[in-house]
N, CA, C and O of each residue as an XYZ file, in Angstrom:
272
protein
N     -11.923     -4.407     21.764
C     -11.530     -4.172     20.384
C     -10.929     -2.780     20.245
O     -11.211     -1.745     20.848
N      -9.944     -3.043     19.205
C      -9.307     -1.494     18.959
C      -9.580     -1.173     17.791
O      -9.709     -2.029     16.916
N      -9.720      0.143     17.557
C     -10.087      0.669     15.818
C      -8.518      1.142     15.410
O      -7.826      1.649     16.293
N      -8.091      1.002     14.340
C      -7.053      1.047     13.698
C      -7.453      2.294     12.667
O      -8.535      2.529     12.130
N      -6.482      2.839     12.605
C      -6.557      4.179     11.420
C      -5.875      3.840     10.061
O      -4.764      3.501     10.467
N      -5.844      3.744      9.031
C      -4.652      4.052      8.386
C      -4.829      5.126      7.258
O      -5.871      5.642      6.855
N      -3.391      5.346      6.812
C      -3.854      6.011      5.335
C      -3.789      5.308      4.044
O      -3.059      4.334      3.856
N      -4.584      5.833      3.138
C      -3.866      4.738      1.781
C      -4.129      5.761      0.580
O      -5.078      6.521      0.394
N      -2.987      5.531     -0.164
C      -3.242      6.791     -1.464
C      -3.547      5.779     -2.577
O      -3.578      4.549     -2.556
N      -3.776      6.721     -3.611
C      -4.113      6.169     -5.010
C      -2.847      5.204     -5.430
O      -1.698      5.611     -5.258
N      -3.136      3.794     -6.038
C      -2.270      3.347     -6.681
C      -0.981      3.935     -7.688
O       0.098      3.372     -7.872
N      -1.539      5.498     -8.389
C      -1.495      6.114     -9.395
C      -0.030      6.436     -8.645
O       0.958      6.482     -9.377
N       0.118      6.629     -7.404
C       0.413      7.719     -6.513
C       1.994      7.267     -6.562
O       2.953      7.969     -6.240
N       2.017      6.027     -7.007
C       3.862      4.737     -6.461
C       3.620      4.431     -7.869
O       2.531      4.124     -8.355
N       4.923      4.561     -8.578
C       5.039      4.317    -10.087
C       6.870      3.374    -10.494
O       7.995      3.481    -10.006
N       6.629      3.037    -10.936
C       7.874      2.221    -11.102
C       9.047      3.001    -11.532
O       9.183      3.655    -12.566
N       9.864      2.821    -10.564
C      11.580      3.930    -11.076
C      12.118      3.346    -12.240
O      12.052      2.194    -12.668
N      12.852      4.721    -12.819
C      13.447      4.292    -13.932
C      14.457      3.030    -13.719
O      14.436      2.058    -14.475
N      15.421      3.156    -12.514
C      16.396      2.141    -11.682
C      15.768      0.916    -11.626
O      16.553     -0.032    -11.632
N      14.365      0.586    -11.564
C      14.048     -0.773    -11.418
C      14.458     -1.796    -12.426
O      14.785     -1.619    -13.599
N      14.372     -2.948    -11.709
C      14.810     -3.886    -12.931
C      13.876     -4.914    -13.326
O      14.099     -5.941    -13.966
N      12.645     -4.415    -12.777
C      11.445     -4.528    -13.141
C      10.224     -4.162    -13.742
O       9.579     -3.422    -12.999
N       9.738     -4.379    -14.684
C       8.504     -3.898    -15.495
C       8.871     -2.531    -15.803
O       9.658     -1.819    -15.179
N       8.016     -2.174    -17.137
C       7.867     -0.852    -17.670
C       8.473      0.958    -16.792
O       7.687      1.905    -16.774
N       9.210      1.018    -16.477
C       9.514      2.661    -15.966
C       8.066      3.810    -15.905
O       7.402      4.256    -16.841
N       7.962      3.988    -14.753
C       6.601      4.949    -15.140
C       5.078      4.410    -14.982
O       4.125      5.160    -14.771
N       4.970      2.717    -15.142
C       3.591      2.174    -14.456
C       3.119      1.984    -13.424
O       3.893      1.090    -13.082
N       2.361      2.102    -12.483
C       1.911      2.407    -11.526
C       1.575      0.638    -11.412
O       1.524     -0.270    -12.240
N       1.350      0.751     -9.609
C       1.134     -0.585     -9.006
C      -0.365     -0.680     -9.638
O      -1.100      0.259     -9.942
N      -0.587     -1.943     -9.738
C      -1.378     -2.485    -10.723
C      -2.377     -3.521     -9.326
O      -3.529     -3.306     -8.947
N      -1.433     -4.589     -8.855
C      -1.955     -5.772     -8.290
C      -0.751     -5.900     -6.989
O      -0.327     -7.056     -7.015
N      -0.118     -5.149     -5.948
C       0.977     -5.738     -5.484
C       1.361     -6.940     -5.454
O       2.575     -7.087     -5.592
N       0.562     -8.137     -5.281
C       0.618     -9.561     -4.893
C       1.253     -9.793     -5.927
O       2.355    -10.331     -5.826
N       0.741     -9.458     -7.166
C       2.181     -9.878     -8.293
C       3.256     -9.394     -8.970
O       3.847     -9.923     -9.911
N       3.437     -8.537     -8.527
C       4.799     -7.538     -8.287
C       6.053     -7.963     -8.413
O       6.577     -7.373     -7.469
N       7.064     -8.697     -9.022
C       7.865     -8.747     -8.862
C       9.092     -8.649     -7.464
O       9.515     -7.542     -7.133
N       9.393     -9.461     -7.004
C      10.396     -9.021     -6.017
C      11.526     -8.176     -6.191
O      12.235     -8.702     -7.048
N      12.066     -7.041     -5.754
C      12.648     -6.250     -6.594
C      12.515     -4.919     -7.081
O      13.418     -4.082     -7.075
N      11.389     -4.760     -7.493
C      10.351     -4.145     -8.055
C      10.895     -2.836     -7.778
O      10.715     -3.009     -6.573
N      11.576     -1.276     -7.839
C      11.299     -0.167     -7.376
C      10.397      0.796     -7.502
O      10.075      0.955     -8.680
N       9.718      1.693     -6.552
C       8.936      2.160     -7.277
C       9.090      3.991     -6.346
O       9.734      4.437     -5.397
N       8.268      4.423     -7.150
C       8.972      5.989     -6.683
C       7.665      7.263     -6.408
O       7.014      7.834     -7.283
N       7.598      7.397     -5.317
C       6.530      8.385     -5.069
C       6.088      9.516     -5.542
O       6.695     10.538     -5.222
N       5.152      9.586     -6.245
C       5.104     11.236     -6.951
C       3.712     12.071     -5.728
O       2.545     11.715     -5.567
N       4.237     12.872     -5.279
C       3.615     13.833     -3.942
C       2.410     14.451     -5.085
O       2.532     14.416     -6.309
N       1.375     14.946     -4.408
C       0.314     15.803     -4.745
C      -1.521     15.031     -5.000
O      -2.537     15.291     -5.646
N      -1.020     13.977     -4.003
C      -2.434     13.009     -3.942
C      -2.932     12.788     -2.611
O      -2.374     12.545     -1.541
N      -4.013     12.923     -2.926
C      -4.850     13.020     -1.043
C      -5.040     11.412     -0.696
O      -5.596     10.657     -1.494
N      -4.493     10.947      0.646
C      -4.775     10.492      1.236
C      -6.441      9.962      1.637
O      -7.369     10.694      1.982
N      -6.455      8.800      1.502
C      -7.973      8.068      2.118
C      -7.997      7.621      3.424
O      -7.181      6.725      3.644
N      -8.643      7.946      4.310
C      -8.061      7.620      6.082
C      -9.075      6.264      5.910
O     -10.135      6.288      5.285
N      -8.659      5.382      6.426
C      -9.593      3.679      6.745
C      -9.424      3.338      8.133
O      -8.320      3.469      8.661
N     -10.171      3.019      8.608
C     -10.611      2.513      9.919
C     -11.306      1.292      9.965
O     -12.364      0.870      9.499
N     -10.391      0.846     10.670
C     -11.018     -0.890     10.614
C     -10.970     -1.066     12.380
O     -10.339     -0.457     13.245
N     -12.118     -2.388     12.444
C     -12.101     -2.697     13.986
C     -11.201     -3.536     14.036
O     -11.562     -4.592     13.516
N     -10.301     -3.552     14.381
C      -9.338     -4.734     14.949
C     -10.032     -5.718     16.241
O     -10.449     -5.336     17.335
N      -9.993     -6.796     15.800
C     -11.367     -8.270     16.557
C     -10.158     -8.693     17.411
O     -10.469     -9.561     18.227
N      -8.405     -8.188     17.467
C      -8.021     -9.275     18.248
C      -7.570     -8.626     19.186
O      -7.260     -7.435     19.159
N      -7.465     -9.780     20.592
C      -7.964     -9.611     21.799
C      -6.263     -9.098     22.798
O      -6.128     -8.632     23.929
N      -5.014     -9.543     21.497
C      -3.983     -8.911     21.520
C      -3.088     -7.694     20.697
O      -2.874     -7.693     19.485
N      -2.599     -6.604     21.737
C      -2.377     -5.650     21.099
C      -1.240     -5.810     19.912
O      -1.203     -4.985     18.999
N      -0.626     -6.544     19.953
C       0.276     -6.886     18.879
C       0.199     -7.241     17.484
O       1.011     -7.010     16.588
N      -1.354     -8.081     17.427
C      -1.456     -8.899     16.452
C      -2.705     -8.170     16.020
O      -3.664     -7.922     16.752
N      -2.582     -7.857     14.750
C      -3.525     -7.516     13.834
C      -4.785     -8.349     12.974
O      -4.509     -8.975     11.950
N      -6.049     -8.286     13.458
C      -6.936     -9.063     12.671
C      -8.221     -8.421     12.421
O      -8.588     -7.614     13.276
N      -8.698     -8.549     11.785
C     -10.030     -7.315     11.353
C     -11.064     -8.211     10.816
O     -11.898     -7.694     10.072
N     -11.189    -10.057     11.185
C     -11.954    -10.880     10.962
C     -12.895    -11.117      9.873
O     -14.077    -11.459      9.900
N     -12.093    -10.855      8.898
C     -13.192    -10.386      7.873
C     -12.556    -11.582      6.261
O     -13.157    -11.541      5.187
């Protein structure tokens, strides 16, 4: 098994561009899964990072699974 790192910031953190042609200008990701295709959204810097570590269960390095 391999442990996987990642980072993940606050939702707060990716907010919808004014350019989008989707939802409200300025709201932050809510639910990605229902997101609009399309969707732009625009990074505002000055938010700390959460490091996650997951065990990756599969037995190939390519393929990602955390069996859960």
């Amino acid at each position: 098994m391999v442990q996987r790192q990642f980072a993940a910031l606050d939702n707060e953190a990716f907010v919808v561009d004014l350019s989008s042609p989707n939802l409200a200008a300025g709201s932050p990701i809510i639910n990605n899964s229902s997101t609009p295709v399309g969707t732009i959204f625009s990074f505002i810097g000055g938010f700390e990072y959460q490091s996650i570590v997951l065990e990756d269960t599969s037995s190939q390095p390519e393929i990602f699974n955390d069996d859960r």
